[in-house]
C-alpha positions in Angstrom: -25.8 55.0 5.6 -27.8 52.2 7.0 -29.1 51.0 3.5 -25.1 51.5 2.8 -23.9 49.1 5.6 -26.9 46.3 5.0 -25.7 45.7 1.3 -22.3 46.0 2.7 -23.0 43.1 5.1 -24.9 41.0 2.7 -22.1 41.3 0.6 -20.1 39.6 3.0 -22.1 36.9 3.6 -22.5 36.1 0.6 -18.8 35.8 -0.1 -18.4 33.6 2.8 -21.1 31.2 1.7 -19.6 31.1 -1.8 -16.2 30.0 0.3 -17.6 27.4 2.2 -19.4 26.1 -0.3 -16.7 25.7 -2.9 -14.2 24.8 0.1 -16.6 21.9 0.8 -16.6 20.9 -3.1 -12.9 20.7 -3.4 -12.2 19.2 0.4 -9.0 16.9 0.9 -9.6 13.7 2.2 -6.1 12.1 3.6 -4.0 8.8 3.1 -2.3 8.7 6.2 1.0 6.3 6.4 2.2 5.4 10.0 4.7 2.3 11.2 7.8 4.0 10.7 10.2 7.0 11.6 10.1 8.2 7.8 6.0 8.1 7.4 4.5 11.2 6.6 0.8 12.4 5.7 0.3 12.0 2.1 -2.9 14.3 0.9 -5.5 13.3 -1.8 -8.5 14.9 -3.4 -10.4 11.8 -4.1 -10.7 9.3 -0.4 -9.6 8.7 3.1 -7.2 5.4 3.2 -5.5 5.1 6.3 -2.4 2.4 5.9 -0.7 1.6 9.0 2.4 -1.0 8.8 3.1 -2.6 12.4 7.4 -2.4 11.8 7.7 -0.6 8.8 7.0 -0.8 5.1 10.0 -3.1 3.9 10.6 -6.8 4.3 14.1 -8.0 4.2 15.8 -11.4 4.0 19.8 -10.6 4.1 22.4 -13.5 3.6 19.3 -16.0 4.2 19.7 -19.8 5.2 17.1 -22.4 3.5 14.0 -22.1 5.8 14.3 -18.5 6.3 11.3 -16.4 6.5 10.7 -12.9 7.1 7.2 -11.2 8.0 5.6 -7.8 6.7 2.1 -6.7 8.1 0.3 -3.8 7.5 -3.3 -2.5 7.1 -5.3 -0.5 5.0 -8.6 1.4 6.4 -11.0 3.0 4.5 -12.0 5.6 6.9 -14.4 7.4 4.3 -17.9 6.6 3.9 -18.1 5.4 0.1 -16.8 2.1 -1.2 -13.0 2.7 -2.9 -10.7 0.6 -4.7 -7.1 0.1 -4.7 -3.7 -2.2 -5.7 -1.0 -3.4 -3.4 2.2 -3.2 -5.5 5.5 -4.0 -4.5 8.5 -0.5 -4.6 12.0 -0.8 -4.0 12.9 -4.0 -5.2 16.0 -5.8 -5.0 16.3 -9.2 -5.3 20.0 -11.3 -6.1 17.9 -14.8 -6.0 18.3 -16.4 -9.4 20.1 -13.7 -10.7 23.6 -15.3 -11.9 24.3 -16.6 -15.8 24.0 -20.5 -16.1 22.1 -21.1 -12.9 20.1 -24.2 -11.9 16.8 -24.0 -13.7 14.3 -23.5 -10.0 16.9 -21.5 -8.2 14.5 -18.6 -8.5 11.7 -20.0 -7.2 13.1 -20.7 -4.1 12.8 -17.6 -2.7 9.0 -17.1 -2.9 5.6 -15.1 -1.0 2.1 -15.6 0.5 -0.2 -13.0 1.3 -3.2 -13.1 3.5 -5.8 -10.7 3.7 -8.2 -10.7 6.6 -11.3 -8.0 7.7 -12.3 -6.4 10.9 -14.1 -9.5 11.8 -10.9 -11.5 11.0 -13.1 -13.2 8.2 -10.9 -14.2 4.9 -11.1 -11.2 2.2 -8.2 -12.7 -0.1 -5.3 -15.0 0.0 -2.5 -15.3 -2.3 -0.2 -18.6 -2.1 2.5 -19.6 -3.3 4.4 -16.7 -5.4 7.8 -16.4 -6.4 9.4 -13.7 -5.2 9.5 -10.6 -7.3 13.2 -9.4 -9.2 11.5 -6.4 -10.2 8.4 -3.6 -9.0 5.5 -3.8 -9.7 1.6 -5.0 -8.6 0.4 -8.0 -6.5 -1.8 -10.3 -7.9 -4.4 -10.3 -5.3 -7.8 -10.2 -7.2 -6.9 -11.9 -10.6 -5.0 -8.8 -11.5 -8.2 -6.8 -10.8 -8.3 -3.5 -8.0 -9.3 -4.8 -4.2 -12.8 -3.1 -3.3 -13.1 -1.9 0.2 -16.3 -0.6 1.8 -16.5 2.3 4.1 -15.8 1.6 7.4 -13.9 -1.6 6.9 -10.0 -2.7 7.5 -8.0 -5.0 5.4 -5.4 -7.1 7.6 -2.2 -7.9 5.2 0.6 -10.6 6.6 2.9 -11.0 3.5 5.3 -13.7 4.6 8.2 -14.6 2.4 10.1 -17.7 2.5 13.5 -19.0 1.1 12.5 -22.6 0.8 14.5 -25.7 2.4 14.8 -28.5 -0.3 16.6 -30.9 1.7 19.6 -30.9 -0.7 22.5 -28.4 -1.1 22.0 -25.2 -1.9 24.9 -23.7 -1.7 24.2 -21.8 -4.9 21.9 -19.2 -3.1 24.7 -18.4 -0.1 24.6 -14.9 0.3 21.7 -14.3 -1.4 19.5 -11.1 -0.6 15.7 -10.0 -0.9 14.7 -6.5 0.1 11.6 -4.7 -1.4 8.8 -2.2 0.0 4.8 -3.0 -0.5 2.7 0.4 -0.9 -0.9 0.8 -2.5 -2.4 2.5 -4.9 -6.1 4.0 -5.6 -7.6 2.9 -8.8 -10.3 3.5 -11.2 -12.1 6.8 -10.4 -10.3 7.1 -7.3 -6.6 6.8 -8.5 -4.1 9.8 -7.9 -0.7 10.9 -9.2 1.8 12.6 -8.4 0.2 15.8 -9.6 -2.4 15.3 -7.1 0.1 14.4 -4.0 1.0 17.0 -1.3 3.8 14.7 1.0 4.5 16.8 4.1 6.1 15.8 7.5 
């Protein structure tokens, strides 16, 4: 009976080795999204980005006068220990600037972005100037259209500041006019995720 209950008991341990093991091979590692009322905890197999907007994840300039602007900050911490990579893109886009038949050639480019990117140390990591602002979604061209590299440990400070520019002359043409749009990132190259690999909980 002895014998009986020592194989028993090595059974069992090692069936709970072979769990911890495989649940250390297949951990999650979380994004984690705060800044707004609607942020939730996005798990990932692959890192540990936190992203943390200061008022939210849009920027909106509604019925804007020349010499407008409107701010968005936000940043993006690599809590992990390995160096990652990701894109900024731009969601939720909705832009009226420029958008009418027969328009003044420039009337788009009014409305444009800068973005500057700063670390821990408040040292320059990338800048972006002058940009026109964006009709449709899609990615920031922060890095010559190449993923941002962050180490672990480190923070990247975004202020995106968009600007409906004053000319000096009438612009009548643009009354009324409305930006709205969302900035979110995205993992890339070994570390990007799908949908398929997203569990979105509140």
């Amino acid at each position: 009976m002895e014998r009986k209950n020592t194989v028993f008991l090595t059974i069992i341990a090692v069936a709970t080795l072979l769990i911890a093991v495989i649940g250390a091979t297949f951990a999650y590692f979380s994004v984690i999204i705060t800044g707004n009322e609607s942020a939730t905890s996005t798990i990932i197999r692959t890192a540990n980005i936190k992203i943390t907007y200061t008022a939210g994840t849009n920027i909106n300039l509604t019925s804007a006068s020349p010499g407008d602007t409107a701010n968005l900050t936000f940043s993006v911490a690599n809590e992990g220990d390995r160096e990652l990579s990701y894109k900024v893109k731009w969601t939720d886009v909705a832009n009226t600037f420029g958008s009418l038949v027969g328009e003044v050639s420039g009337v788009a480019e009014e409305l444009y972005y800068t973005v500057n990117v700063v670390d821990n140390n408040s040292n320059s990591v990338y800048t972006l100037s002058r940009t026109t602002a964006p009709s449709t979604n899609g990615y920031i061209n922060l890095n010559s259209g190449n993923a941002i590299t962050i180490a672990g440990g480190v923070t990247h400070n975004y202020t995106l500041t968009m600007t409906f520019e004053e000319t000096s002359s009438a612009q009548n043409y643009n009354q009324g006019r409305t930006f709205t749009g969302a900035v979110d990132i995205e993992l890339a190259g070994n570390n990007y995720y799908s949908t398929d690999d997203v569990y979105s909980g509140e």
